[in-house]
C-alpha positions in Angstrom: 77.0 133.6 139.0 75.9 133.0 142.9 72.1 133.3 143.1 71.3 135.2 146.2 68.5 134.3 148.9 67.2 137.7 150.1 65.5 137.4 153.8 63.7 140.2 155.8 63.8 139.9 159.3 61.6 142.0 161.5 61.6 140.2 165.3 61.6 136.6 163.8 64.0 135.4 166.5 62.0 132.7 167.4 62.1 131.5 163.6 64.9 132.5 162.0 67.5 129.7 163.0 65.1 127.1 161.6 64.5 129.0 158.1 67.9 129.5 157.4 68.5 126.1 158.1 65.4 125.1 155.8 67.2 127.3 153.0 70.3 125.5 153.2 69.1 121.9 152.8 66.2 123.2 150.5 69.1 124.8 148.2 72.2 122.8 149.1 74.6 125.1 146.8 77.9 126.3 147.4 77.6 129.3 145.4 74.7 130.5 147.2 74.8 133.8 149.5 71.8 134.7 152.0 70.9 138.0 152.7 69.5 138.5 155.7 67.7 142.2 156.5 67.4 142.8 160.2 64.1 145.9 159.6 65.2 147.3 163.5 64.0 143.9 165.5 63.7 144.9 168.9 64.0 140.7 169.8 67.8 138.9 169.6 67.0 138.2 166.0 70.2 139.5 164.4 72.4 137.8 167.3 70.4 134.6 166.2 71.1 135.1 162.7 75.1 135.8 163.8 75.2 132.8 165.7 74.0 130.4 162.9 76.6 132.0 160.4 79.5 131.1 163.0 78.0 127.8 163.9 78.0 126.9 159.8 80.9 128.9 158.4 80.4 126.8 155.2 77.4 129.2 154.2 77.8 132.4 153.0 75.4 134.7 155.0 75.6 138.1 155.1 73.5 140.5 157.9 72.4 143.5 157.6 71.1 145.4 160.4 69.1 148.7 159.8 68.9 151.1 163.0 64.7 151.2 162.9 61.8 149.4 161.4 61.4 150.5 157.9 58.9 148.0 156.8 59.3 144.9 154.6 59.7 146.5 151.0 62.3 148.9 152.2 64.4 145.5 153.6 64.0 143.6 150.2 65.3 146.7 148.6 67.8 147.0 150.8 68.5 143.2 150.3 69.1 143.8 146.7 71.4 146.5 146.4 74.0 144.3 148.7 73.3 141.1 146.3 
């Protein structure tokens, strides 16, 4: 079973390098995925978020961006129907 880190994101681009990088050390599994939720950031917070994945290919992060702001409970739920 992979537990599954569900993050929503709503123009955190100045923060979201140095949380996913928290999660990873905090966590240090193998078998863990982390959903990130871009809620329509008008900042370079998804294109932060794809950076960090390529820079450490040895985490499984998946991003999902949504086209507008739908507000955080809409991103957790959208979070967990891709986990």
């Amino acid at each position: 079973m992979r537990l599954s880190i569900l993050i929503p994101v709503y123009n955190e681009a100045h923060s979201i390098q140095h949380l996913l990088k928290r999660v990873i050390v905090g966590v240090g599994e193998p078998s863990v995925e982390v959903i990130v939720v871009d809620d329509g950031s008008r900042d370079q917070s998804a294109a932060v978020v794809k950076a960090f994945s390529k820079k450490h290919p040895e985490v499984f992060v998946r991003l999902i961006e949504q086209p507008q702001h739908f507000g955080r409970g809409n991103a957790i739920r959208t979070a967990i129907e891709h986990a």
